[in-house]
DSSP file (Angstrom, degrees, kcal/mol; ACC not computed):
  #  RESIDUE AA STRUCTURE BP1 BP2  ACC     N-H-->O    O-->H-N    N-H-->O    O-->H-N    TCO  KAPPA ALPHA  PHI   PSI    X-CA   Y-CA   Z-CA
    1    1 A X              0   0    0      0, 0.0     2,-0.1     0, 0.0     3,-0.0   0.000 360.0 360.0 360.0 137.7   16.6   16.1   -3.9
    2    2 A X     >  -     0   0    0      1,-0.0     4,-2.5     4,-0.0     5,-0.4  -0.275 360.0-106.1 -76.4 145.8   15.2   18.5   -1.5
    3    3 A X  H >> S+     0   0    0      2,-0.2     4,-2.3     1,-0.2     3,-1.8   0.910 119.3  47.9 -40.6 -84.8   11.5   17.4    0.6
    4    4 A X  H 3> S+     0   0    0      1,-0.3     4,-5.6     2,-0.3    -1,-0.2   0.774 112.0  41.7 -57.1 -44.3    9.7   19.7   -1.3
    5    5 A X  H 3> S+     0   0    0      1,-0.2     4,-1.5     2,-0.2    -1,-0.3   0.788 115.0  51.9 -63.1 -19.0   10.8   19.0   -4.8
    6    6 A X  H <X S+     0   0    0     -4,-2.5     4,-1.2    -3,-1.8     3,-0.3   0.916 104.7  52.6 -83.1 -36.8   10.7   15.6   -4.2
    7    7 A X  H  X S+     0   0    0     -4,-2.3     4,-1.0    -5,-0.4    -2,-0.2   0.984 117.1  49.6 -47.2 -70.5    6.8   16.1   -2.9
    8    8 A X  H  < S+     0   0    0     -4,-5.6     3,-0.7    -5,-0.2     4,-0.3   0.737 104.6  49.1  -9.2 -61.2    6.7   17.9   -6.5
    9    9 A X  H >< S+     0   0    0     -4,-1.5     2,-1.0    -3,-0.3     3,-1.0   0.971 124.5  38.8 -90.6 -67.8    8.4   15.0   -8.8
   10   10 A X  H 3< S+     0   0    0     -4,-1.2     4,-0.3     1,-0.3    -1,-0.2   0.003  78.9  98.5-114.7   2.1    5.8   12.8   -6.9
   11   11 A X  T >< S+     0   0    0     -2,-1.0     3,-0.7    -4,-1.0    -1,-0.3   0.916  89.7  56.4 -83.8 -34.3    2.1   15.0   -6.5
   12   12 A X  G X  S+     0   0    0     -3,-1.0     3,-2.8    -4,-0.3     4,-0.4   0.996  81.8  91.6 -64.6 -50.2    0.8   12.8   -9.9
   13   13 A X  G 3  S+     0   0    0      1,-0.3    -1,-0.2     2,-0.2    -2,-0.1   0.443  87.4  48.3   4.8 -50.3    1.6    9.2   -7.7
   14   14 A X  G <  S+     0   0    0     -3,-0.7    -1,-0.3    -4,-0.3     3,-0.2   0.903  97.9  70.0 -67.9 -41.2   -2.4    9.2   -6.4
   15   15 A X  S X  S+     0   0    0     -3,-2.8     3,-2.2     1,-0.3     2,-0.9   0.834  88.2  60.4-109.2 -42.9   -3.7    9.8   -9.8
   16   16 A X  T 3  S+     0   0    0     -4,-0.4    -1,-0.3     1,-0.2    40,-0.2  -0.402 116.7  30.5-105.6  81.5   -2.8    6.1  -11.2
   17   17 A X  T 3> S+     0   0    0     -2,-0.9     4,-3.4    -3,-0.2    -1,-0.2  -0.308  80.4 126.5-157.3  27.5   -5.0    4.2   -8.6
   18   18 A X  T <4 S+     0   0    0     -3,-2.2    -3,-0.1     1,-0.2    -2,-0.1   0.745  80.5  41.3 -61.2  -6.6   -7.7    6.9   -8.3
   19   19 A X  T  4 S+     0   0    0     -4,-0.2    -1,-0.2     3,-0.0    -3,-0.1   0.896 124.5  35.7 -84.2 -53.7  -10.4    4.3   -9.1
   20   20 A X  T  4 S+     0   0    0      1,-0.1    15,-0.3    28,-0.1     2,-0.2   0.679 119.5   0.6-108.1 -21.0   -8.9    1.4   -7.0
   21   21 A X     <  -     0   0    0     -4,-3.4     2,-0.4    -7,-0.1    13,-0.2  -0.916  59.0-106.0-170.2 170.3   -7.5    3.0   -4.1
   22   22 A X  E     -A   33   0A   0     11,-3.5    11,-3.7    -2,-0.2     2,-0.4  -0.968  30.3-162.2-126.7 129.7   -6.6    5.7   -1.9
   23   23 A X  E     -A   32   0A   0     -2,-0.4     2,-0.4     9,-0.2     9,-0.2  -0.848   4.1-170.7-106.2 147.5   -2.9    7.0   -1.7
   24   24 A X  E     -A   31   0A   0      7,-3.3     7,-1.7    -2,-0.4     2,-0.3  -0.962   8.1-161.5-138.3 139.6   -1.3    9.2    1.2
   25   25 A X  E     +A   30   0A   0     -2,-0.4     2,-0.6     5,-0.2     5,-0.2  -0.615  15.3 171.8-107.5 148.7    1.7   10.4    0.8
   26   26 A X  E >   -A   29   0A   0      3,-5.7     3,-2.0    -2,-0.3    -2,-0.0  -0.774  67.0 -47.3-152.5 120.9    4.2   11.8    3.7
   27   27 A X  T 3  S-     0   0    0     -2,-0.6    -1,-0.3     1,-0.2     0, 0.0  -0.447 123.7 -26.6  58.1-144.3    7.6   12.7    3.0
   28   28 A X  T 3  S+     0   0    0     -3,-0.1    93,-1.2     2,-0.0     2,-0.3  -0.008 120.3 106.2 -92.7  27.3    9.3    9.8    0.9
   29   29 A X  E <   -AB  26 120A   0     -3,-2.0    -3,-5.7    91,-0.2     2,-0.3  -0.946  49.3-173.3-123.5 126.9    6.2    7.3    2.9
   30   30 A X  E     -AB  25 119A   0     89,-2.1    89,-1.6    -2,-0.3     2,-0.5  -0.992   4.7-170.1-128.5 134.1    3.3    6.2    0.5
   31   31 A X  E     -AB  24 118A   0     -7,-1.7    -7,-3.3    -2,-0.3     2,-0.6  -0.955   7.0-159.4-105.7 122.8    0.3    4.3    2.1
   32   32 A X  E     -A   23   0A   0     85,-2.1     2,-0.5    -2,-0.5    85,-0.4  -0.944   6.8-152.6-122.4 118.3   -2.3    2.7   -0.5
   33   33 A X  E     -A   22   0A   0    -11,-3.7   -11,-3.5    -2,-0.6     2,-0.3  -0.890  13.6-177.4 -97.7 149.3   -5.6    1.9    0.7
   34   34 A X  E     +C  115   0A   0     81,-1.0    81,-1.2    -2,-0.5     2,-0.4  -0.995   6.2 178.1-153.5 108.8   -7.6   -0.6   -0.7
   35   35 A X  E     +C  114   0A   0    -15,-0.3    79,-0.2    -2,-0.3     2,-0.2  -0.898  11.3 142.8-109.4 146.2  -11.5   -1.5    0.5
   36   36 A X        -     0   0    0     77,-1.8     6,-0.2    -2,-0.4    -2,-0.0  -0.460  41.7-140.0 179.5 125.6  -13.9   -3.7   -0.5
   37   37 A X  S    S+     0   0    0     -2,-0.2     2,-0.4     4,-0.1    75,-0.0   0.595  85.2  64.4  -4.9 -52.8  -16.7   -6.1    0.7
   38   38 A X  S  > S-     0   0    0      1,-0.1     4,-0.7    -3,-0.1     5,-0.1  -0.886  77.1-132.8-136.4 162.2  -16.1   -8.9   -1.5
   39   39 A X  T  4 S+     0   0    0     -2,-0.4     4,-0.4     1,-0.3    -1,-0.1   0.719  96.9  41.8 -82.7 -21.9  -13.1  -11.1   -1.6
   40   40 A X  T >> S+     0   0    0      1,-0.2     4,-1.4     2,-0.2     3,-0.7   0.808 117.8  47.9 -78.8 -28.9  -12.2  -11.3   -5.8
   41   41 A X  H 3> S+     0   0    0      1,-0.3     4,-0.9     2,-0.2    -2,-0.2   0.859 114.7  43.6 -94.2 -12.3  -12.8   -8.1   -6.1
   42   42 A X  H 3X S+     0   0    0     -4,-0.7     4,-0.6     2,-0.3    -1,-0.3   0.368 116.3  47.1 137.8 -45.9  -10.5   -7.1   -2.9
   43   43 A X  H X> S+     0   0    0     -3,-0.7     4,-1.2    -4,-0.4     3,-0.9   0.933 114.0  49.1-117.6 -56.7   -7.8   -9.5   -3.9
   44   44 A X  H 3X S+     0   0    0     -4,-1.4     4,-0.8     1,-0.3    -2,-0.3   0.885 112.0  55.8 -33.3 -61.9   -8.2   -7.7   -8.3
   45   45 A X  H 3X S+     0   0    0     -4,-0.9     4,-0.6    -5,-0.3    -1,-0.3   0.647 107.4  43.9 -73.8 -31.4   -7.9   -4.4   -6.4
   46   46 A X  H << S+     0   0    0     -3,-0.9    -1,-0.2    -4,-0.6    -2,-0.2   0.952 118.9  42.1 -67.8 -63.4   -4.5   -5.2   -4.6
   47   47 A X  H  < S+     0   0    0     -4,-1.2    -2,-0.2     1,-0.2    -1,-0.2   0.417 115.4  48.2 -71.2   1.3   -2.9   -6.6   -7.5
   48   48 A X  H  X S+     0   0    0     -4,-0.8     4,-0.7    -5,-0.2     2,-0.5   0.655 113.9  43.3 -91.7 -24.0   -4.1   -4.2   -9.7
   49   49 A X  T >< S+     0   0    0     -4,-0.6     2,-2.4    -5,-0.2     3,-1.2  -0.107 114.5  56.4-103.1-147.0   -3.1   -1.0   -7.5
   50   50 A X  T 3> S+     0   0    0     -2,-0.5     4,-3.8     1,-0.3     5,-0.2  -0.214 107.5  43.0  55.9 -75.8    0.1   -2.6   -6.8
   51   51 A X  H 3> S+     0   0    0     -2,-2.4     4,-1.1     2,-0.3     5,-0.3   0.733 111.7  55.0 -72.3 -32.9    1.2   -3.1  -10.2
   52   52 A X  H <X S+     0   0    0     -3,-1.2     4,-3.2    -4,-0.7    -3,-0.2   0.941 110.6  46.6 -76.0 -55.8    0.0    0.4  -11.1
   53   53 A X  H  > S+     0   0    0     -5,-0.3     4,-2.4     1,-0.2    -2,-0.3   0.922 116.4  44.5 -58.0 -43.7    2.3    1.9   -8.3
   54   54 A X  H  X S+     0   0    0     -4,-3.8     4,-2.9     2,-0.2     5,-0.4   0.928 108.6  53.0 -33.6 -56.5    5.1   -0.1   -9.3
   55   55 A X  H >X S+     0   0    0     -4,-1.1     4,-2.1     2,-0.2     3,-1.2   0.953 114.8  48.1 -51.2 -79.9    4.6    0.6  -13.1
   56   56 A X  H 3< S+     0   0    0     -4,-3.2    -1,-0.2    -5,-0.3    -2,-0.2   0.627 112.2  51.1 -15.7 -58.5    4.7    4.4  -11.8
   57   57 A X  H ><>S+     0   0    0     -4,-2.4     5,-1.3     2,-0.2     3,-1.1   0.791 105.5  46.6 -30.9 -66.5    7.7    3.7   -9.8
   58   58 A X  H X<5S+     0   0    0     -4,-2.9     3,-2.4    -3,-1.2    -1,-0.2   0.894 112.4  66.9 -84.6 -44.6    9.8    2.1  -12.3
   59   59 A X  T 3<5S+     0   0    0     -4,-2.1    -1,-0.3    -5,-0.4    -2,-0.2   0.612 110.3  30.4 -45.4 -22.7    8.4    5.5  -14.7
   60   60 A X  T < 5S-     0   0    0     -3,-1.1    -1,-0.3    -5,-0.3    -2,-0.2  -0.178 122.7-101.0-133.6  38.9    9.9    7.8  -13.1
   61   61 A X  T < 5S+     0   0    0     -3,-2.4     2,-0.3     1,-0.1    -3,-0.2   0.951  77.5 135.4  29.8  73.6   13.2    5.8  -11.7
   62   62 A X      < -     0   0    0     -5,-1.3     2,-0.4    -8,-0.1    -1,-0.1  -0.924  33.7-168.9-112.8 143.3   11.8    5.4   -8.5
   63   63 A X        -     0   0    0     58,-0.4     2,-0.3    -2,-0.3    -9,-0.0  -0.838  26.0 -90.6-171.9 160.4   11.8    2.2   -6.2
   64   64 A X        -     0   0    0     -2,-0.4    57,-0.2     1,-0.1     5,-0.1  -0.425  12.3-149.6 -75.4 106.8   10.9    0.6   -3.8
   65   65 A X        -     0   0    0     55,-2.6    55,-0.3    -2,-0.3    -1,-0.1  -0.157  26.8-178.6 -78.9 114.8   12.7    0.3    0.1
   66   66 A X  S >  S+     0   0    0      1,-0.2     3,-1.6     2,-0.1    28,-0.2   0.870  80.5  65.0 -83.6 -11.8   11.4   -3.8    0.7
   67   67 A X  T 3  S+     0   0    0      1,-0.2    -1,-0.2    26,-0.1     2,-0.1   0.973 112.6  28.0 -63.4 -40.7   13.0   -3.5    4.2
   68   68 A X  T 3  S+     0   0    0     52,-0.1    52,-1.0     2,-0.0     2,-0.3  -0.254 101.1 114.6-112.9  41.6   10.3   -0.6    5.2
   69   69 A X  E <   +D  119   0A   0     -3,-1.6    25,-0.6    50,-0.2    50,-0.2  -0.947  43.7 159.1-117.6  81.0    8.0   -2.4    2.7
   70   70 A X  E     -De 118  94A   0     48,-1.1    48,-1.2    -2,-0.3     2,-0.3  -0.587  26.5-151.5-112.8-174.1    4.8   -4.1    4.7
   71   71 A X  E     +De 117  95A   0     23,-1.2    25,-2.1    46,-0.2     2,-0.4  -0.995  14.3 175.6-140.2 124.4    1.3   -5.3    4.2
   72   72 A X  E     -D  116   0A   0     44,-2.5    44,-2.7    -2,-0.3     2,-0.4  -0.973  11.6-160.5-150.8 151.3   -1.8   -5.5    6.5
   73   73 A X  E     -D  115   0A   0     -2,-0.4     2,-0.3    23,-0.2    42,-0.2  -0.996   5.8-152.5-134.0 127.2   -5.1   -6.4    6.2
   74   74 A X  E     +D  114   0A   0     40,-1.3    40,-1.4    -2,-0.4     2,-0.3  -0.722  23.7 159.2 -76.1 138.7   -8.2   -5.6    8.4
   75   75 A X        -     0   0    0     33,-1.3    35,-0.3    -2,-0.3    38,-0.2  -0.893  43.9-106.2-160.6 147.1  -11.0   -7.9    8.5
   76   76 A X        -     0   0    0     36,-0.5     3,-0.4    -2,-0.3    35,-0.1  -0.118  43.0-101.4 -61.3 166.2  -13.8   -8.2   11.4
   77   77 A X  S    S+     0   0    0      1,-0.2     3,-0.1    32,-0.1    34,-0.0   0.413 121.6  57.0 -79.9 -14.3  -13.5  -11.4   13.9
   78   78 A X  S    S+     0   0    0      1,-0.2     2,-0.6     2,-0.1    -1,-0.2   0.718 102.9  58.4-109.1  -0.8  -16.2  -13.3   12.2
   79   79 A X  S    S-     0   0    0     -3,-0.4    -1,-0.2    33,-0.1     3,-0.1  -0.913  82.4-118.2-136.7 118.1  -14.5  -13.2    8.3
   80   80 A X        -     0   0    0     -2,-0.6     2,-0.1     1,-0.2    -4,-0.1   0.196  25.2-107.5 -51.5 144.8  -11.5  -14.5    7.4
   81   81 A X        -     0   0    0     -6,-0.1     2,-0.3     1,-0.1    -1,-0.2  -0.423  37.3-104.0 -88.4 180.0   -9.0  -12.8    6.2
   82   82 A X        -     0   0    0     -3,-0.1     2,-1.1     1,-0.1    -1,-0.1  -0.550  25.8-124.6 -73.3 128.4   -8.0  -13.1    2.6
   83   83 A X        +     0   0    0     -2,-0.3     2,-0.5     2,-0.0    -1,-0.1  -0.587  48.7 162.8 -64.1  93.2   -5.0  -15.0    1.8
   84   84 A X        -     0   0    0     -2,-1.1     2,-0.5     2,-0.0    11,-0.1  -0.898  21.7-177.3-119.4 124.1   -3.0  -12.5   -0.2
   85   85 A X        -     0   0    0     -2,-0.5     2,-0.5     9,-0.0     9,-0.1  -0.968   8.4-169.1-123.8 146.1    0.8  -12.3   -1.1
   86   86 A X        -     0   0    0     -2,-0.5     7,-0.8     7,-0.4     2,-0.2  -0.986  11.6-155.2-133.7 144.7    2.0   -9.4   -2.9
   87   87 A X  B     -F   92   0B   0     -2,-0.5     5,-0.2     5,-0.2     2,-0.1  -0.797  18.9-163.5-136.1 169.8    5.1   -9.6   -4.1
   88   88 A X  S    S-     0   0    0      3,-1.1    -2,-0.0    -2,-0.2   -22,-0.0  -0.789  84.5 -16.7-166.7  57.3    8.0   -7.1   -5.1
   89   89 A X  S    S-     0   0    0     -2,-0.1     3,-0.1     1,-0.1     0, 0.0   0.897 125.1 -58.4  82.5  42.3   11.0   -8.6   -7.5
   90   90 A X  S    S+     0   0    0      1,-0.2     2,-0.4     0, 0.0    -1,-0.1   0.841 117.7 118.4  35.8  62.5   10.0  -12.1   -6.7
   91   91 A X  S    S-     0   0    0      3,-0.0    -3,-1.1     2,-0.0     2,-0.9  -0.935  70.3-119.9-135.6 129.6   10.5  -11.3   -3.1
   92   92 A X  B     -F   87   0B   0     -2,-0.4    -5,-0.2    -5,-0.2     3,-0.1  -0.422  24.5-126.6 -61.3  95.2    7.1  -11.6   -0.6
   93   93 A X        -     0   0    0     -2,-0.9    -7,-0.4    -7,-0.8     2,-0.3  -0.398  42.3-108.2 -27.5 118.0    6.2   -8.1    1.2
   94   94 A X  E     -e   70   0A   0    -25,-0.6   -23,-1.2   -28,-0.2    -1,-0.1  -0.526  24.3-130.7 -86.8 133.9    6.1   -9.2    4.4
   95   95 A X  E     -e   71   0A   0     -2,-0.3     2,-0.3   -25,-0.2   -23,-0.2  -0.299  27.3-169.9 -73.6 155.5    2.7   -9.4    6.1
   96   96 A X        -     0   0    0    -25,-2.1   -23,-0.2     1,-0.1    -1,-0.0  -0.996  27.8-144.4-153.1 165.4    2.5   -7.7    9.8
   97   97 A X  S    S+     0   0    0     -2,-0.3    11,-0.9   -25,-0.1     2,-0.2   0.775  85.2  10.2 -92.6 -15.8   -0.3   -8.0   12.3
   98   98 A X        +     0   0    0      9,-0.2     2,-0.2    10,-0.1     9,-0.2  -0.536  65.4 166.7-129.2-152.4    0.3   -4.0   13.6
   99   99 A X        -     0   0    0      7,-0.4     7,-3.0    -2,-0.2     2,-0.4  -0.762  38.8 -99.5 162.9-172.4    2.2   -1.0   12.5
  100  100 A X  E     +G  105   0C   0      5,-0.3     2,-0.4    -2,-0.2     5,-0.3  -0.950  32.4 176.6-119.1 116.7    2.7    2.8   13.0
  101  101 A X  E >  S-G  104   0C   0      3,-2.1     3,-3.2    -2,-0.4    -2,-0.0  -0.985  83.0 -15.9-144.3 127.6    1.0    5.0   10.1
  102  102 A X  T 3  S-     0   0    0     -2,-0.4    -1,-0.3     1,-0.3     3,-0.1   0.855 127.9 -56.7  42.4  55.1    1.6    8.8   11.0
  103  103 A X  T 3  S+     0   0    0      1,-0.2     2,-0.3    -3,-0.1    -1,-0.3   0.385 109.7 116.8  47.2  17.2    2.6    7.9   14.5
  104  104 A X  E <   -G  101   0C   0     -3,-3.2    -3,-2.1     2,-0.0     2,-0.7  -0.749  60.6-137.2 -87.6 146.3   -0.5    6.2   15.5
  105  105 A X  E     +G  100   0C   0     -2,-0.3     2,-0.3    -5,-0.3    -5,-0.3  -0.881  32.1 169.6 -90.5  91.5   -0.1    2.5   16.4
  106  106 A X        -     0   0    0     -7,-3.0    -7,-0.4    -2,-0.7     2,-0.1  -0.809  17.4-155.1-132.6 147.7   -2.9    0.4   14.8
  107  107 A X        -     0   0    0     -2,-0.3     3,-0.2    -9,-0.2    -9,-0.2  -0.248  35.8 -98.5-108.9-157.9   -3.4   -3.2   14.6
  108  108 A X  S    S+     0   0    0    -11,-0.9   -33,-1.3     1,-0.2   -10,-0.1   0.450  92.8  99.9-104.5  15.1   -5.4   -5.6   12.1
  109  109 A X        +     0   0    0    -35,-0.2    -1,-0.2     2,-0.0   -32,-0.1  -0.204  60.5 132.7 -87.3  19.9   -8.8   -6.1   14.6
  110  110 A X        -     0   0    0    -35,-0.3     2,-0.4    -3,-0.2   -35,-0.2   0.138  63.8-108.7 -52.9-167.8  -10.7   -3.1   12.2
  111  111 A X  S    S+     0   0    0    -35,-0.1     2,-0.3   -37,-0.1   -37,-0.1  -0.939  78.8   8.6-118.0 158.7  -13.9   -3.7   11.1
  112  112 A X  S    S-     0   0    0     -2,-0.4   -36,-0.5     1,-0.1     2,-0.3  -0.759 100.2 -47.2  80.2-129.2  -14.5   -4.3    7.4
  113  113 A X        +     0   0    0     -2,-0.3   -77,-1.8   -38,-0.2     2,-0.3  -0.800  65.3 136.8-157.4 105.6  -11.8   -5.0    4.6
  114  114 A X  E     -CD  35  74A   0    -40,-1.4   -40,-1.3    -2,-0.3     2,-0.3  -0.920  33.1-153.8-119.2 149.9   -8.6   -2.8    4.1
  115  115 A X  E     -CD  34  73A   0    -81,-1.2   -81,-1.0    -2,-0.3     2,-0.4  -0.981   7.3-155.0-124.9 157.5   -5.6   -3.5    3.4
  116  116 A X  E     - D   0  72A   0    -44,-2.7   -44,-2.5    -2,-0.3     2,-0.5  -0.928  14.7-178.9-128.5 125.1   -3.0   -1.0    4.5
  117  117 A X  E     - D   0  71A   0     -2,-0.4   -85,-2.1   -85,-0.4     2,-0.4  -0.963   1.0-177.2-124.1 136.9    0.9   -1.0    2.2
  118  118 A X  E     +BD  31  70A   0    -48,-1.2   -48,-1.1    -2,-0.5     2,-0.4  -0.988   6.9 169.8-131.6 164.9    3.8    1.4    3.1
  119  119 A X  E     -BD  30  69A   0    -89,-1.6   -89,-2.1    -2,-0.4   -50,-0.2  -0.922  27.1-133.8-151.8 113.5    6.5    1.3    1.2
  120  120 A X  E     -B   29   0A   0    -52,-1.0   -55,-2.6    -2,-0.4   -91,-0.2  -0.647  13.7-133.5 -67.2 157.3    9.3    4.0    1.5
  121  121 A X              0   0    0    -93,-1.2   -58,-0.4     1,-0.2   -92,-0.1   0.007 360.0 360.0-105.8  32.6   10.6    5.5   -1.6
  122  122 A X              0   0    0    -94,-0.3    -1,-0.2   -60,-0.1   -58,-0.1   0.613 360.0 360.0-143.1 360.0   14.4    5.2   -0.7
């Protein structure tokens, strides 16, 4: 499938976690952000937008690369971060303290509470 038609097959993807989270898509690389203040509702919002992009995934015979599959979470220096696993075919998404999102290099020293997934679709 060509870049654009595949952009095509893939422009609804944001629309089931528009509540919980913010997707950006680039090429066959989806990034979901996920904020919140407080730590259940933070932790709800992960496994719920998770489980919706998966659900999506598996809808439209899609799935998910775990090798170029990570997790990170920003939290300020004085609040811990949340103990989260999210998990993928009962295999753990591996947690990582930096990565590269559009060719920026950014680590997990933010302020507030995000968590940051990319997941290629191939």
């Amino acid at each position: 499938m060509g870049p654009l038609l595949f952009l095509i097959y893939i422009n609804d993807l944001p629309k089931t976690v528009n509540d919980i989270a913010k997707l950006i898509l680039f090429a066959d690389d989806t990034t979901i952000l996920i904020t919140s203040p407080n730590r259940s509702d933070f932790k709800l919002k992960v496994s719920t937008a998770f489980n919706l992009v998966k659900e999506w995934l598996n809808s439209n015979l899609l799935c998910i690369n775990l090798n170029k599959t990570h997790f990170m979470q920003f939290t300020t220096i004085n609040k811990p971060k949340s103990h989260l696993q999210v998990t993928h075919l009962n295999k753990q998404i591996s947690t990582v303290p930096n990565t590269v999102f559009l060719g920026i290099h950014i680590n997990d020293k933010i302020i507030g509470k995000i968590i940051l997934i990319t997941f290629s679709q191939n």
